[in-house]
C-alpha positions in Angstrom: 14.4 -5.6 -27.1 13.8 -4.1 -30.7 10.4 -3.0 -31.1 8.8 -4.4 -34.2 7.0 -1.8 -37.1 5.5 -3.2 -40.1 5.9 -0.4 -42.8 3.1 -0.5 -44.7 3.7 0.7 -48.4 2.2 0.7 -52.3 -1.4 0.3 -51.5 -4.1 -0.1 -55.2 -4.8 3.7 -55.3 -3.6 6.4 -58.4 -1.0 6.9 -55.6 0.7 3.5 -54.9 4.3 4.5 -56.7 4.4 7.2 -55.0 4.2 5.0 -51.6 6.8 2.7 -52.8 9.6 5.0 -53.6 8.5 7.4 -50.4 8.5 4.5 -48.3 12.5 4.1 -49.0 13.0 7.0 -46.8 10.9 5.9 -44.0 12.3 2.4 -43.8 15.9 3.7 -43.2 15.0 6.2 -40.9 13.4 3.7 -38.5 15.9 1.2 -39.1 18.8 3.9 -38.5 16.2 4.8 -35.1 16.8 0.8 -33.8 13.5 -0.3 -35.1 12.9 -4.4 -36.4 11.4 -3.3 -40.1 8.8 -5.2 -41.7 7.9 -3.7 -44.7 4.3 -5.2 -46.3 3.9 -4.0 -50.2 0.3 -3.6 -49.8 -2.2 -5.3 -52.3 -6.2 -5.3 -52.4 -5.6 -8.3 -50.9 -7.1 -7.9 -47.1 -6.4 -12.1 -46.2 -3.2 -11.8 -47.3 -2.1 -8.1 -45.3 -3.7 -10.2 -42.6 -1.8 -12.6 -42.5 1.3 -10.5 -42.9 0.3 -9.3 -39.9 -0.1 -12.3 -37.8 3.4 -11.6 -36.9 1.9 -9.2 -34.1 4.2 -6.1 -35.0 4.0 -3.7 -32.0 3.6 -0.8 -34.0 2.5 -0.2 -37.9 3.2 2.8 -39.8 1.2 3.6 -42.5 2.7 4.9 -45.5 -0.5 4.3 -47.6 -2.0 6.9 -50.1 -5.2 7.5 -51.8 -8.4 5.1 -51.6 -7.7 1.9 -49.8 -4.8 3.7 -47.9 -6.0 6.5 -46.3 -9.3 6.7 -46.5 -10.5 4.9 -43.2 -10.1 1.0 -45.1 -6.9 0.1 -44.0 -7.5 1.7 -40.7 -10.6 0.1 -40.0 -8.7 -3.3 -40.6 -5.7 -2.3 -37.8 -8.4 -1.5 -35.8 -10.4 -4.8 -35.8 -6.7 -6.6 -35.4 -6.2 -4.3 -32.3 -2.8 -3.0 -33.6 -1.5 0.2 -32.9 -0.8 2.5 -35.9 0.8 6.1 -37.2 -1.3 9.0 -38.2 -5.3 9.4 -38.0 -7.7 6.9 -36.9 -11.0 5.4 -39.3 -13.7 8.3 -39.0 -11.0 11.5 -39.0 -9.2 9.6 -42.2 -13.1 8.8 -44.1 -13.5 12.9 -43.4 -10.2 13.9 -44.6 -10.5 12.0 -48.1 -13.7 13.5 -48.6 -13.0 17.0 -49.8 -17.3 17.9 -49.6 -17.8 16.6 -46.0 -14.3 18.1 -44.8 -15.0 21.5 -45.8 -18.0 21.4 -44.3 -16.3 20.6 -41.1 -14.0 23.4 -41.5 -17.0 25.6 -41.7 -18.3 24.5 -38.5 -15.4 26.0 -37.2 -15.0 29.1 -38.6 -12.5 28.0 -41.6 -13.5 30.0 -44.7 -13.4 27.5 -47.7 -14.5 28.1 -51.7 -18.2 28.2 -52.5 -18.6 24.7 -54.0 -21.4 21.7 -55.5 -21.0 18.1 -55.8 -22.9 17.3 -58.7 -23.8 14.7 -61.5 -20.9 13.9 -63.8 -23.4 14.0 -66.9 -24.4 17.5 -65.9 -20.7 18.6 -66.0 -20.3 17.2 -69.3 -23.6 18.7 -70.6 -22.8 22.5 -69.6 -21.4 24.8 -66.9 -22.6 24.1 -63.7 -20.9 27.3 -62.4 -19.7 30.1 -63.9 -15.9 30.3 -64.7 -13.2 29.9 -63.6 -14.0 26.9 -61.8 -12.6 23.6 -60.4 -13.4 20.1 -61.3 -12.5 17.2 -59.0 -13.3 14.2 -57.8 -14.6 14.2 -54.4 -12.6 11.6 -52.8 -8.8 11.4 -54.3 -5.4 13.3 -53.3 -2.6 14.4 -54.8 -5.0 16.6 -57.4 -5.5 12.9 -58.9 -8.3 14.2 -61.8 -8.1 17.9 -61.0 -9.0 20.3 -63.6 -9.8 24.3 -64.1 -11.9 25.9 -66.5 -10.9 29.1 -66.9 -12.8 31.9 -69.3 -12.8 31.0 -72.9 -11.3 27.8 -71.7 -11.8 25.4 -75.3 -11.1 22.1 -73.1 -13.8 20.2 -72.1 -14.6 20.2 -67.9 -13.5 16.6 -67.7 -11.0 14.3 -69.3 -13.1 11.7 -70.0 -10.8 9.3 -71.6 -9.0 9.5 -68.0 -11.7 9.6 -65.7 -11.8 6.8 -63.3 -13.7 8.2 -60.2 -17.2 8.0 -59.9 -20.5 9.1 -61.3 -20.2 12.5 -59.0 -18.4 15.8 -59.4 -16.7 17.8 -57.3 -17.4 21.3 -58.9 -15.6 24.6 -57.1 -15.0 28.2 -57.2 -11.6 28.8 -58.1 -9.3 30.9 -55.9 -6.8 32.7 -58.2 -3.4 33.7 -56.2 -0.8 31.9 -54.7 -0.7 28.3 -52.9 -0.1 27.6 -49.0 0.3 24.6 -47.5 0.7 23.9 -43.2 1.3 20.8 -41.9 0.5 20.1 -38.4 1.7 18.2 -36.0 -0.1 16.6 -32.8 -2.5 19.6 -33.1 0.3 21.9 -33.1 0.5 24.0 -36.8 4.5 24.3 -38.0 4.9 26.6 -40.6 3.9 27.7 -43.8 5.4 27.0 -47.0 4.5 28.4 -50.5 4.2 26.3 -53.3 5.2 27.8 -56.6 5.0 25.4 -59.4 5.3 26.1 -63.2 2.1 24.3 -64.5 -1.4 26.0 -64.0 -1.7 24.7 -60.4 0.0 22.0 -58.0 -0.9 19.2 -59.6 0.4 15.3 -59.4 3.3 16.3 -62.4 4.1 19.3 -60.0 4.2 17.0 -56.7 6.3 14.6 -57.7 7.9 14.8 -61.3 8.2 18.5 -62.0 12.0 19.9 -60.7 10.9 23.1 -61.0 8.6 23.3 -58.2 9.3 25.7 -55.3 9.1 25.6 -51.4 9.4 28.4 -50.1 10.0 28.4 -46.1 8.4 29.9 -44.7 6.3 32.1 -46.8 6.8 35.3 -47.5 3.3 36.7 -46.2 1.7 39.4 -44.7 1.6 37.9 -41.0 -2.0 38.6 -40.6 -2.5 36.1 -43.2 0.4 33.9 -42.2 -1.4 33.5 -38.8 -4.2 32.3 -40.0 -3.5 30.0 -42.1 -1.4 28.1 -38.7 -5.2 28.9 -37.0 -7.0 27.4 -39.7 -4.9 24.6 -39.8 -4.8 23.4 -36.0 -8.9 23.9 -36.4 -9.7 21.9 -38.7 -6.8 18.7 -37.5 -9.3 19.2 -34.7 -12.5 19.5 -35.5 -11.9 16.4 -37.9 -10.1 14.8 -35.0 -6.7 13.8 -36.6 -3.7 12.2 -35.0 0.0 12.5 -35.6 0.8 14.5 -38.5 -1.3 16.1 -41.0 -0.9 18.9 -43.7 -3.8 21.6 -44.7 -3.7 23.1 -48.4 -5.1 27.0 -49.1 -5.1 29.1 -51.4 -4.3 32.9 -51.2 -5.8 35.2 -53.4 -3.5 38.6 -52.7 -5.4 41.0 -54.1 -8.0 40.9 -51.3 -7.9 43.0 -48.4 -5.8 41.5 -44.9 -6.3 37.8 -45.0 -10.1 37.9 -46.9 -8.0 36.0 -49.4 -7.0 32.8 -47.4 -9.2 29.6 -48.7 -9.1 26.3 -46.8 -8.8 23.7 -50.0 -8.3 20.2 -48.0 -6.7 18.4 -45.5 -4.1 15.4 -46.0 -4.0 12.8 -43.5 -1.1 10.5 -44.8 1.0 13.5 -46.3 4.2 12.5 -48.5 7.1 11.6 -46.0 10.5 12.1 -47.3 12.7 14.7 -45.4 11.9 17.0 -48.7 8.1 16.4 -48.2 6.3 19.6 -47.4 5.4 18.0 -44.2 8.8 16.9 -42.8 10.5 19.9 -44.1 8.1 22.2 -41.7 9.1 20.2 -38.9 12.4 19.8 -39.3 12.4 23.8 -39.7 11.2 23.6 -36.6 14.4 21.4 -35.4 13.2 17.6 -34.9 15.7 16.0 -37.1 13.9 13.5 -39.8 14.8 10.2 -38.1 13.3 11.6 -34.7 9.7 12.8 -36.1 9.8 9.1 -37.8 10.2 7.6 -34.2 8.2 10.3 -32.9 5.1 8.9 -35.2 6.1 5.6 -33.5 6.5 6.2 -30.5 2.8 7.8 -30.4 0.7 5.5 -32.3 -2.9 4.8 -31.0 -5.2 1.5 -32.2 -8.1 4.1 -32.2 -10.8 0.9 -32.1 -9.3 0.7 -27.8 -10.4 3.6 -25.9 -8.2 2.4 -23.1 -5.3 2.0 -25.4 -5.5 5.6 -27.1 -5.4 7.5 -23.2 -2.2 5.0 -22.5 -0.7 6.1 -25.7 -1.4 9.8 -25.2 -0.2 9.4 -21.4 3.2 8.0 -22.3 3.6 10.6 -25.2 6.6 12.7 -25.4 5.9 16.4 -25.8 5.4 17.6 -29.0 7.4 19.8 -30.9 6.4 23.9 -31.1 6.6 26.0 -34.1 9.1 28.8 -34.5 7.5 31.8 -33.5 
């Protein structure tokens, strides 16, 4: 018998196009895998994903992005509905979307991050809260949704006002000049690195999903101190924040610092972009799991984290999980 996913996709965030068009690729993967697809075009509309769901799918996988999506919401409602889903559970999702809070997890564990404040958004507006260069954020967003850096001399204002959307508070952070990494891991187990080099002033949401530019290069071409530790810093912080299924870590690497002095933890992702051209797949399938498998793979290992008795049954039955190339 055909096990049933519901595919959740589009969500209300900054994000939800992305989610839509990405979704494409997971739908025929799990289709091509055997799977009975229902895909839900999420709205912020809990009754009505509810009763979407009254079908009883045996699995769902979340293809959600930003607030609403992958932030701990949606997961807190598969929880309550004791269904089992794809990637990190309520608490370790809440974490990962909160850039402040998860770098102070990372610290906990030895994961060096940049010196940062979370501050007023008046006070931003009003003067320099740090000395530049310096990044402006909002707290709790991804895909460098609001993201801006004041460099020396810099005539723009800190925020775009006109655009700003996210809050009365500020994420305010050193920047990290240098180059950008990114590892995705995998079941606690880190893949590869790639390095990102885009053609705007950093990786931002043009450069993620609209610049053709952009380049991945697999696997970076690092010293392998460095390249080490950004797999290390990776796996630590997936478990210190206590992520399931497959996560990716962004750094930055600031080369003119002795050894690997220059390697920055930045943030984790917990619901990272999923095409087989997704930084996250790709590392994976460097690795040689073939897109359609790491799809059923994510399946195949999905917990309802609100049933302790369900998560050990899930983890018992897992298949093993793929290594990285040495």
């Amino acid at each position: 018998m055909k096990k049933k996913v519901a595919l959740l996709v589009g969500g209300w965030s900054a994000e939800r196009q992305v989610s839509l068009e990405k979704g494409k690729s997971i739908e025929r993967a799990l289709r091509e895998n055997g799977y009975d697809v229902k895909v839900i075009d999420v709205q912020k509309d809990i009754g009505r994903l509810i009763e979407e769901l009254n079908t009883r799918p045996d699995v769902v996988y979340n293809n959600l992005h930003g607030k609403g999506g992958e932030d701990g919401t949606i997961q807190a409602v598969l929880d309550i509905l004791e269904l089992p889903y794809t990637h990190s559970g309520v608490l370790a999702s809440a974490i990962g979307m909160n850039k402040p809070v998860a770098k102070r997890m990372a610290a906990s564990v030895g994961v060096r991050a940049p010196q940062g404040m979370v501050v007023a958004k008046d006070d931003v507006i009003r003067q320099h809260v740090m000395e530049p260069p310096y990044v402006v954020k909002p707290p709790c967003e991804g895909s460098s949704v609001g993201v801006r850096i004041i460099m020396e001399r810099d005539n723009q204002p800190p925020l775009d006002l006109e655009n700003w959307a996210f809050g009365d508070e500020v994420l305010v952070e050193q920047y990290i000049p240098g180059r950008e990494l990114t590892v995705a891991v995998l079941d606690g187990k880190a893949q590869a690195v790639t390095e990102i080099v885009s053609q705007t002033r950093f990786f931002d949401y043009e450069a993620k999903y609209h610049d053709t530019r952009t380049e991945y290069i697999l696997p970076a071409q690092i010293p392998q101190d460095v390249y080490a530790l950004a797999l290390d810093y990776a796996e630590r912080v997936f478990e210190v924040i206590g992520c399931c299924g497959i996560a990716r870590c962004d750094f930055r690497y600031d080369d003119s610092q002795p050894g690997a002095e220059g390697l920055y933890f930045l943030e984790i992702n917990t619901q990272p972009g999923f095409t087989p051209e997704s930084i996250g797949p790709s590392q994976v399938i460097y690795n040689g799991m073939s897109y359609n498998d790491l799809c059923a793979h994510l399946v195949e290992t999905a917990q309802c984290h609100g049933l302790e008795q369900h998560a050990r049954k899930s983890s018992a039955a897992a298949p093993a999980t793929l290594k990285r190339r040495a």
